[in-house]
C-alpha positions as CSV (number, residue, x, y, z in Angstrom):
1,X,0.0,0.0,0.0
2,X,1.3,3.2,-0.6
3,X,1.7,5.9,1.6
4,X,-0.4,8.9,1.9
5,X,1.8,11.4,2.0
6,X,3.5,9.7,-1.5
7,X,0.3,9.7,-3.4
8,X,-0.1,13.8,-2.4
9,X,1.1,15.8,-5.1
10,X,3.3,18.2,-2.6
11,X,5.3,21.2,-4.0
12,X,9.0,21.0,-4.2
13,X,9.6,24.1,-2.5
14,X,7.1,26.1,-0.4
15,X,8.0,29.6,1.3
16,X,4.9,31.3,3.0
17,X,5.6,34.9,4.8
18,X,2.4,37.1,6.2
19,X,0.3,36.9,3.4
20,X,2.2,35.6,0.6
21,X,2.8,32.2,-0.5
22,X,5.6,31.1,-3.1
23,X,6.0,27.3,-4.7
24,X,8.0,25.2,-6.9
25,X,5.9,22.5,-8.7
26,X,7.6,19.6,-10.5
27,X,6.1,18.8,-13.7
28,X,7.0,15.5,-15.3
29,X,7.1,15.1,-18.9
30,X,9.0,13.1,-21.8
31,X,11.3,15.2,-22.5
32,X,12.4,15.9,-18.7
33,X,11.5,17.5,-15.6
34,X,10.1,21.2,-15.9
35,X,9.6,24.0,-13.1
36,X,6.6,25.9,-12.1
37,X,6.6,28.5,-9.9
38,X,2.9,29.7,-7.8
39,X,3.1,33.0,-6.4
40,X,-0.5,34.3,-4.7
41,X,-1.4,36.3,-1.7
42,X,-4.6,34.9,0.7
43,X,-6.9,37.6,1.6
44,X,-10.4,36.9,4.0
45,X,-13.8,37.4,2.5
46,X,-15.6,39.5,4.6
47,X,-18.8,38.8,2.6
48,X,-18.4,35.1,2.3
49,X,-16.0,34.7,5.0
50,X,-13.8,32.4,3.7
51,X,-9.9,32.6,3.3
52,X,-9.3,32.9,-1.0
53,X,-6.4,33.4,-3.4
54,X,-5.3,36.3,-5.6
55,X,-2.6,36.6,-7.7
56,X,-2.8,40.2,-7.5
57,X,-0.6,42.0,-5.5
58,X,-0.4,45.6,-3.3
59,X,2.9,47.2,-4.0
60,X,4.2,47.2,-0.2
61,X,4.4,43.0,-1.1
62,X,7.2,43.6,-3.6
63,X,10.3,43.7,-1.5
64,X,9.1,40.5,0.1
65,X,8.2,38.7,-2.9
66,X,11.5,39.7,-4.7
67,X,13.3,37.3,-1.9
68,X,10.6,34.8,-2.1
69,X,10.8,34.1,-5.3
70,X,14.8,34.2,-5.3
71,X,14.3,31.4,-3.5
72,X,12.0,29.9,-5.8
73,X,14.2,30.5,-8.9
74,X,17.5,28.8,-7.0
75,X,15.6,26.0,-5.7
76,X,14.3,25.6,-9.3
77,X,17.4,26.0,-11.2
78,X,19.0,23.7,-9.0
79,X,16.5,20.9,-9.6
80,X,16.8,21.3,-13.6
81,X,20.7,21.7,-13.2
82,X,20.5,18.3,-11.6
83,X,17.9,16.3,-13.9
84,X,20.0,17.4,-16.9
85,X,23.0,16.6,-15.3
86,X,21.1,12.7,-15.0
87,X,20.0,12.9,-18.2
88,X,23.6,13.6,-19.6
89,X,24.9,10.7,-17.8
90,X,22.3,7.9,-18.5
91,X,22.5,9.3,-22.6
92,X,26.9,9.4,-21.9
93,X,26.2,5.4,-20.8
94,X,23.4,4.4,-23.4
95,X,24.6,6.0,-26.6
């Protein structure tokens, strides 16, 4: 049986600070691995309330999201760096 927490799809790399919420996403295709990166901001409905999602952002969020998403952007250059690094190998022992 396989374990729960293996069958999630989970990000690769999740930074959340006050409002803002960055993630790396794997995607797996033929050709390779592929990075996505999620950036959104929760906000409370007042009307509905309920917690939601925007990808819209005030300008005081900038400065924080500029070090989130460094983050994103070396966790997900480091994860491509490595699966074409493994692809070079297996191709450098199959020719």
């Amino acid at each position: 049986m396989e374990n729960q927490t293996e069958s999630k799809n989970l990000p690769v790399a999740s930074w959340t600070a006050k409002r803002l919420q960055v993630s790396v996403w794997e995607r797996k295709m033929e050709k390779g691995n592929f990075y996505d990166v999620k950036i959104c901001r929760s906000y409370h409905d007042e009307k509905k309330n309920e917690w939601r999602e925007t990808d819209s952002f005030d300008y005081a969020d900038l400065p924080l999201l500029i070090e989130l998403i460094g983050n994103a952007f070396t966790v997900a250059m480091k994860a491509d760096i490595g699966a074409r690094e493994g692809r070079r190998q297996v191709a450098a022992r199959y020719p």
